[in-house]
N, C-alpha and C positions, 0 to 999 in steps of 0.2 A: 785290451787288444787280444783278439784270438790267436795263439803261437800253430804253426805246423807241427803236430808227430802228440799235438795235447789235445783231450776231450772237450769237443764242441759244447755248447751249450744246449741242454736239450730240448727241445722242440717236439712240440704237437699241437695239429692244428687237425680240425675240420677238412674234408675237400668234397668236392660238387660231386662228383661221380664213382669215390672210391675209397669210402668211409673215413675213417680218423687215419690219418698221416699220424706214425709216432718213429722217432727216426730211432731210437732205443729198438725199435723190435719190427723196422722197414724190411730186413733179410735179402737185401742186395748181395750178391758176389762177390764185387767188386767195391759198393759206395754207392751214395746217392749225391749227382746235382740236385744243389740247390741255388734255383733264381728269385732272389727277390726282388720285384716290380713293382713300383710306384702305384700303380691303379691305372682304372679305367679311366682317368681323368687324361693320362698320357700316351699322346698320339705314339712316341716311339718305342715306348713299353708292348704296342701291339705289334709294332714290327719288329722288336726283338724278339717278342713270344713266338711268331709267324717263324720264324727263324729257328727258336728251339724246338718247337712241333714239329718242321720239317726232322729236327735229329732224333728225335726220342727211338725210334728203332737204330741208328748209329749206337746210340748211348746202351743201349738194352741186349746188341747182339756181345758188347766189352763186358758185359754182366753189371750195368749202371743203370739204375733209376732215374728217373727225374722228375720234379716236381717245380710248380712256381706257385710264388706266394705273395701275398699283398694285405694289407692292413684292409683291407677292401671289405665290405660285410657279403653274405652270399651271393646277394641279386649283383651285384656291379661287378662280381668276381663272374658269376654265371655271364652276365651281359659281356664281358672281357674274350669268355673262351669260346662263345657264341660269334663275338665280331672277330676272332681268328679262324672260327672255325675247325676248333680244337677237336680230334675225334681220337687222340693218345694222351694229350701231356698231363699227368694231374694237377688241378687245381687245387691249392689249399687258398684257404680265407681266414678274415680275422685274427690275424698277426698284431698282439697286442703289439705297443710301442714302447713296453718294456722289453720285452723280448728283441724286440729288433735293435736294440742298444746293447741287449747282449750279444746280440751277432757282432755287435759293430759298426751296423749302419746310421748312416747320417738321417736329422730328424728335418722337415722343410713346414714349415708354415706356407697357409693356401696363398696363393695368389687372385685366388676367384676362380672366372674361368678360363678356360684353356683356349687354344687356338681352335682346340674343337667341337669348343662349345659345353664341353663339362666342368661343370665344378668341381675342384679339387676340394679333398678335405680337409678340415681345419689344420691336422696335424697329418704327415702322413712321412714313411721313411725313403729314403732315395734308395736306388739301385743295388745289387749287391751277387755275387756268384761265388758259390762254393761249391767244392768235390770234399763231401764228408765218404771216408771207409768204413768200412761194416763196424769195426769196432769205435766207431764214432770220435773219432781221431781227424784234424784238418788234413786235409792234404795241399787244395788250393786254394785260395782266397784272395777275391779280390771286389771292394769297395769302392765306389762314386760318391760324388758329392752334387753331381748332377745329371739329368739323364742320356747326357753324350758320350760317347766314345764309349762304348762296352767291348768289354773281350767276344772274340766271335768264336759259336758253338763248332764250325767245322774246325779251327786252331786247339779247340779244346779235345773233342775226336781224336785227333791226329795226335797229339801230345801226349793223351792216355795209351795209344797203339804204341807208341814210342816207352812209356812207363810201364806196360804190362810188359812188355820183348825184354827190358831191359832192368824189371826191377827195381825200379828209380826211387829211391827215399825222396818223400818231403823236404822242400826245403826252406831255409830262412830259419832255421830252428832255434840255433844259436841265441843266447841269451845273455852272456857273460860281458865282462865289461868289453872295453873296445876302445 
């Protein structure tokens, strides 16, 4: 399990329009979101993207990155930012599925296809939202197990305007017994 205030796991991936994503040397101000999305296979996955693209300049003017990511290979990751009509968020692809077990995320076997007529892939990780800091440290985290009910980007916003005003340690840190 990933603890708040301890060093993420490191990540680098490919992305569609803005070279290698490595979060070790991303140079955010503040942190980088990170959304991990099911794929192109999942209708709600695009309406949450749609949602995160709407914020990427919210996220960018707090001194926040953002990125989303999918075990997806490039064409279905392309075809993804394409059907949102992504012209800010970066796209990473190819999120091994070890990797995304070290984030944490849940693993789903395909069901076939989708209600919208794509085939999901044999394996692929469920949902997943993270605020890493510059020093690659959690801040927030939070994990699905399915692709409903995700924390929304403007609550995220607003919480970060709340944490920069105010200085706000990470929390859940706590480790000891109980």
């Amino acid at each position: 399990m990933l603890m708040p205030r301890q060093k993420t796991p490191d990540l680098s991936v490919p992305t569609l329009d803005h070279g290698e994503f490595d979060l070790t040397t991303d140079g955010s101000e503040k942190g980088t979101v990170i959304c991990f999305y099911r794929g192109l296979h999942c209708p709600l996955c695009a309406t949450y993207l749609t949602e995160l693209e709407k914020r990427v300049d919210d996220f960018a003017e707090r001194g926040v990155k953002t990125l989303a990511l999918s075990s997806d290979g490039q064409g279905r990751t392309r075809e993804m930012a394409d059907k949102i009509k992504s012209t800010k968020l970066r796209f990473g692809y190819d999120l091994s599925l070890e990797k995304a077990r070290e984030w944490g995320l849940y693993i789903s076997t395909s069901r076939g296809k989708t209600s919208i007529g794509i085939e999901e892939p044999a394996l692929f990780s469920e949902p997943g939202l993270f605020m890493v800091t510059p020093e690659q440290s959690l801040y927030y985290g939070s994990v699905q197990t399915m692709p409903f009910v995700r924390p929304h980007f403007s609550e995220l916003v607003g919480a970060l305007d709340f944490a920069i005003a105010n200085n706000y340690p990470a929390r859940g840190e706590y480790q000891g017994s109980v």
